[in-house]
C-alpha positions as CSV (number, residue, x, y, z in Angstrom):
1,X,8.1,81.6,63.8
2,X,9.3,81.9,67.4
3,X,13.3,81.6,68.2
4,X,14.0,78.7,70.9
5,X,15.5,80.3,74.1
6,X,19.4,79.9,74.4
7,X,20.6,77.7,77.5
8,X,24.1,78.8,77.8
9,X,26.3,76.6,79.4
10,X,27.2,76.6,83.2
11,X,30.9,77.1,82.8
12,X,30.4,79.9,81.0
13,X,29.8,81.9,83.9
14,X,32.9,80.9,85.6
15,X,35.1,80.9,82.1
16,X,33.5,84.1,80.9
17,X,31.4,86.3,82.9
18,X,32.9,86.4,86.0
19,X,37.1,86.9,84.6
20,X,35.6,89.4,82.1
21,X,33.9,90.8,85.5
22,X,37.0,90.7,87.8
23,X,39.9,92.0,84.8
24,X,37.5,95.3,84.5
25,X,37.3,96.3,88.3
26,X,41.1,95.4,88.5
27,X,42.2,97.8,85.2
28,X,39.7,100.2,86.6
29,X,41.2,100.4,90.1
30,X,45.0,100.3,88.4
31,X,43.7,103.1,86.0
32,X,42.3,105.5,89.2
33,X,46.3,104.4,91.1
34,X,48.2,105.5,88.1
35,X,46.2,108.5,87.5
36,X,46.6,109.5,91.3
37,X,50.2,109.1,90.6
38,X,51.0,111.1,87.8
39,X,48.3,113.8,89.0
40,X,50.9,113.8,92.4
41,X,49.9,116.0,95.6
42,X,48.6,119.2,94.3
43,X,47.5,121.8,96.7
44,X,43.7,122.7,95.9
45,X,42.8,125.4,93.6
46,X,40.3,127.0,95.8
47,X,41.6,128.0,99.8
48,X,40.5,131.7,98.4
49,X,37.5,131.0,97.6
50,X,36.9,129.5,100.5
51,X,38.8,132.4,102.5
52,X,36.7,135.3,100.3
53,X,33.0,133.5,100.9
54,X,33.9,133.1,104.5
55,X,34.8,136.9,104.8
56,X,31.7,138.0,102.3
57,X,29.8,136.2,104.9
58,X,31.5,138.1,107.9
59,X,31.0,141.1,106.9
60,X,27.3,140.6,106.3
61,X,26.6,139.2,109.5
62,X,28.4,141.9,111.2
63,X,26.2,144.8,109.3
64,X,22.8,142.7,109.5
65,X,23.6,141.7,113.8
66,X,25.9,144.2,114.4
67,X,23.7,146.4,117.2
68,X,23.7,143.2,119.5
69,X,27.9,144.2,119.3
70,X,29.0,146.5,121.9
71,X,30.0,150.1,120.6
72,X,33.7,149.2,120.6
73,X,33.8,145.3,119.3
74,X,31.6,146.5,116.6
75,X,34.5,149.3,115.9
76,X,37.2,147.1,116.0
77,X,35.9,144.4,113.4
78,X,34.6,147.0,111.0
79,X,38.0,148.4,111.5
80,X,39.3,145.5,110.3
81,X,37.0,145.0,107.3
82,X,37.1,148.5,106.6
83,X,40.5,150.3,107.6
84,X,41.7,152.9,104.9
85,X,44.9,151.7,104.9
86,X,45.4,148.3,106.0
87,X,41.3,147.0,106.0
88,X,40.7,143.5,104.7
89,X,38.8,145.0,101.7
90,X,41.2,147.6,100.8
91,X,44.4,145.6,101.0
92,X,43.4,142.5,99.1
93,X,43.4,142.3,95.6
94,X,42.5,138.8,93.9
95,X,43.8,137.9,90.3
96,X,41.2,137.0,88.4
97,X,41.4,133.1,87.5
98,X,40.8,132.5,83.6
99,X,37.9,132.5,81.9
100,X,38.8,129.5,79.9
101,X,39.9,126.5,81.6
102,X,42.0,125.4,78.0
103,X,43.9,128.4,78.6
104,X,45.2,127.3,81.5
105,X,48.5,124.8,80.2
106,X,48.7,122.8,83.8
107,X,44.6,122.2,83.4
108,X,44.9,121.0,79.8
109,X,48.0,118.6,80.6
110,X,46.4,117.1,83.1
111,X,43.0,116.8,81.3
112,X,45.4,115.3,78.3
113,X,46.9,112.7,81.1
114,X,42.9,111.9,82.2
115,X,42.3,111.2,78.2
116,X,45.6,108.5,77.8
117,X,44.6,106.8,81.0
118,X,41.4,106.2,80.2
119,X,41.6,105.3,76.6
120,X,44.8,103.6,76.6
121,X,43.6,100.8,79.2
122,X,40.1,99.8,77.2
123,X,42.3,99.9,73.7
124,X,44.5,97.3,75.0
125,X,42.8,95.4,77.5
126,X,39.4,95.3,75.2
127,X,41.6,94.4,72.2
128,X,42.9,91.4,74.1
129,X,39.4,90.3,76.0
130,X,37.5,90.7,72.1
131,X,40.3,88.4,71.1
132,X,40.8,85.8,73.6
133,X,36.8,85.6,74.4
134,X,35.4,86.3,71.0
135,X,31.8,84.6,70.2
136,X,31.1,83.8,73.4
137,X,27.5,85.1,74.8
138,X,28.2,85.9,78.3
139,X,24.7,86.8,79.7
140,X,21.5,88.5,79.1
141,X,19.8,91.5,80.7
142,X,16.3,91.0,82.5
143,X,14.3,93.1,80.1
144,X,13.7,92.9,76.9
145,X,15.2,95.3,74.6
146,X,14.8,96.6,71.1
147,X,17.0,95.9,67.5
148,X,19.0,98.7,68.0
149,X,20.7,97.9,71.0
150,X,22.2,94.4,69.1
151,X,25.0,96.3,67.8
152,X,26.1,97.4,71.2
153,X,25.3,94.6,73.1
154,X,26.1,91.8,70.7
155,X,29.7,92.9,69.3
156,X,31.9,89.9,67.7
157,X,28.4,87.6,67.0
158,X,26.5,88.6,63.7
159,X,23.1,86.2,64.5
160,X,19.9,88.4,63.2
161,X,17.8,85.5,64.8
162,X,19.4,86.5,68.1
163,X,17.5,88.0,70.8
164,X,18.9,91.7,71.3
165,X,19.0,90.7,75.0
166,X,22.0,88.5,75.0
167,X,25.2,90.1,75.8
168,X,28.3,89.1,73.9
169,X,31.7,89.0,76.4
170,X,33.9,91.9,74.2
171,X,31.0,93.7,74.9
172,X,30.1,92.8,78.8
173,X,33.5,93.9,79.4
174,X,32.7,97.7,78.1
175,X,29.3,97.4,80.2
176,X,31.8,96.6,83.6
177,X,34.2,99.5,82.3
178,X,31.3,102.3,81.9
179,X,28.8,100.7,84.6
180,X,31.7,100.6,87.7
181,X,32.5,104.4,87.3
182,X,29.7,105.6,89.9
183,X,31.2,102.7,91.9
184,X,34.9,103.9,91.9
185,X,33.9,107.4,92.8
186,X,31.4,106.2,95.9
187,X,33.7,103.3,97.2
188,X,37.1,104.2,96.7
189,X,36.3,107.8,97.0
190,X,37.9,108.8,93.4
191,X,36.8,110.4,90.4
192,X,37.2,108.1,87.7
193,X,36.3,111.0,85.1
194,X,39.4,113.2,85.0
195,X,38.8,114.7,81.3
196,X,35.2,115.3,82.1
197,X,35.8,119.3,82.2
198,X,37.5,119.1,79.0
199,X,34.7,117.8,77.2
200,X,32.4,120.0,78.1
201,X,34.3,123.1,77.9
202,X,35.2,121.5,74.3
203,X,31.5,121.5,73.6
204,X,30.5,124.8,76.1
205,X,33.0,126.5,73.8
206,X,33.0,130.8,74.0
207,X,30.0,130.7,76.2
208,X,31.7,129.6,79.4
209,X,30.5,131.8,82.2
210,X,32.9,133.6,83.7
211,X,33.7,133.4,87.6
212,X,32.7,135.9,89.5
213,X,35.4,138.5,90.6
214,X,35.9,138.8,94.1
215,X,37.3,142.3,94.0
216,X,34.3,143.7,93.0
217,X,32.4,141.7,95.7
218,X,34.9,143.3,98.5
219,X,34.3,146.6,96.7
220,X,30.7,146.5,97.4
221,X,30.8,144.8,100.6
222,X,33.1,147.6,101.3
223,X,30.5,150.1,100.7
224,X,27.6,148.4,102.3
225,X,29.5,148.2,105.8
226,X,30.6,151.8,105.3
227,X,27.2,152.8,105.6
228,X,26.4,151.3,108.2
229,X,26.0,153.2,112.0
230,X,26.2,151.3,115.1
231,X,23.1,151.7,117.4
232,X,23.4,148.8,120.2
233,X,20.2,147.1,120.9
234,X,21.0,146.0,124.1
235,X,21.2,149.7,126.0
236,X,19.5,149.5,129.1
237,X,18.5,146.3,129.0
238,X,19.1,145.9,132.8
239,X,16.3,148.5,133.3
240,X,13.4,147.2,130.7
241,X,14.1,143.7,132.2
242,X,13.6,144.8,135.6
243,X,10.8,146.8,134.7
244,X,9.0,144.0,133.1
245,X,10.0,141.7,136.1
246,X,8.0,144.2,138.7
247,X,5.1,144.4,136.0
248,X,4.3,140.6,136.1
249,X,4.8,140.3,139.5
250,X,2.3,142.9,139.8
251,X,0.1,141.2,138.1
252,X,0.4,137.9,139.8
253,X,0.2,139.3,142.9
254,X,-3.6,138.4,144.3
255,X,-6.3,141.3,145.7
């Protein structure tokens, strides 16, 4: 016995689909502004990192191109890397930022800020929308899909006959709240996943990797550059350009 295809009525769709549509994006975009505000203007976490990679990379360059130097510039820069007293790599010392970020009590009030502004917002507002717009079927997705998605799509209408296509509204509404997150983060340039890191360092548990220490990494940079002797490549390149100047016109000169 084959189930008659549901017609759903035009007004629906401006009733029910779109409102349902346009309260998501506006609680989403009100969630991302009050998280913004209670996050406030913090400076970022990494101008070290930054700094340290940018010197790492220095150094090499100046040990792996360092003959094109002239005796004394190449002097002077390792000086500064290298100095025994007051040399970059000798001076600095980095702390060493925590292996665990749940160690960390700014990290893990802000994570538990990310956690009540997202949950907080679909408690109420999806209480209120499975309330005001229960049993209604708002739309249905262009592919067919199997029983077990009726559960998630259907929520508030308990027909068996019912294609598992149809979408009910409570549950169009979480559809807008988890489908618009990619769009928050590439149109309004935010991250509508705050309390991301805490999950997975809640399921990563003890086998978070640790960062990698960046006075060990000026250590051996340290080492590497002392080992290096300057031998400029460019001595007497006047001459063996001249001298490969009178060879070629040598040999385009005719008999």
């Amino acid at each position: 016995m084959t189930v008659p295809d549901l017609r759903l009525d035009p007004s629906i769709r401006f009733w029910i689909l779109l409102p349902v549509a346009w309260i998501a994006v506006a609680v989403g975009i009100l969630r991302l502004r009050v998280a913004k505000l209670l996050r406030g203007e913090r400076e970022p976490a990494w101008p070290e990192q930054r700094q340290d990679t940018q010197i790492l990379t220095r150094s090499r360059l100046l040990r792996e191109n360092g003959r094109f130097l002239t005796h004394q510039g190449f002097l002077m820069r390792k000086h500064y890397f290298n100095n025994s007293e007051n040399g970059f790599f000798r001076k600095t010392k980095r702390k060493l930022q925590s292996r665990n970020p749940l160690t960390d009590p700014t990290m893990v009030t802000e994570m538990m800020k990310g956690n009540l502004i997202d949950v907080l917002p679909m408690i109420l507002i999806g209480g209120w929308i499975n309330w005001a717009f229960s049993g209604f079927v708002a739309t249905k997705v262009p592919f067919p899909l199997t029983l077990r998605f009726k559960p998630m799509l259907q929520r508030g209408i308990n027909l068996p006959s019912m294609d598992p296509s149809w979408v009910s509204s409570a549950s169009w509404y979480f559809l807008n709240v988890f489908g618009l997150r990619k769009i928050y983060k590439h149109v309004l340039r935010e991250d509508p996943e705050p309390s991301q890191l805490l999950l997975e360092v809640q399921f990563m548990g003890p086998d978070i990797p640790a960062p990698p220490d960046p006075n060990k990494a000026f250590k051996a940079e340290w080492e590497a550059l002392e080992l290096v002797s300057h031998h400029w490549a460019l001595q007497d390149v006047e001459e063996q350009l001249i001298s490969q100047d009178l060879k070629l016109t040598g040999m385009s000169r005719p008999d």
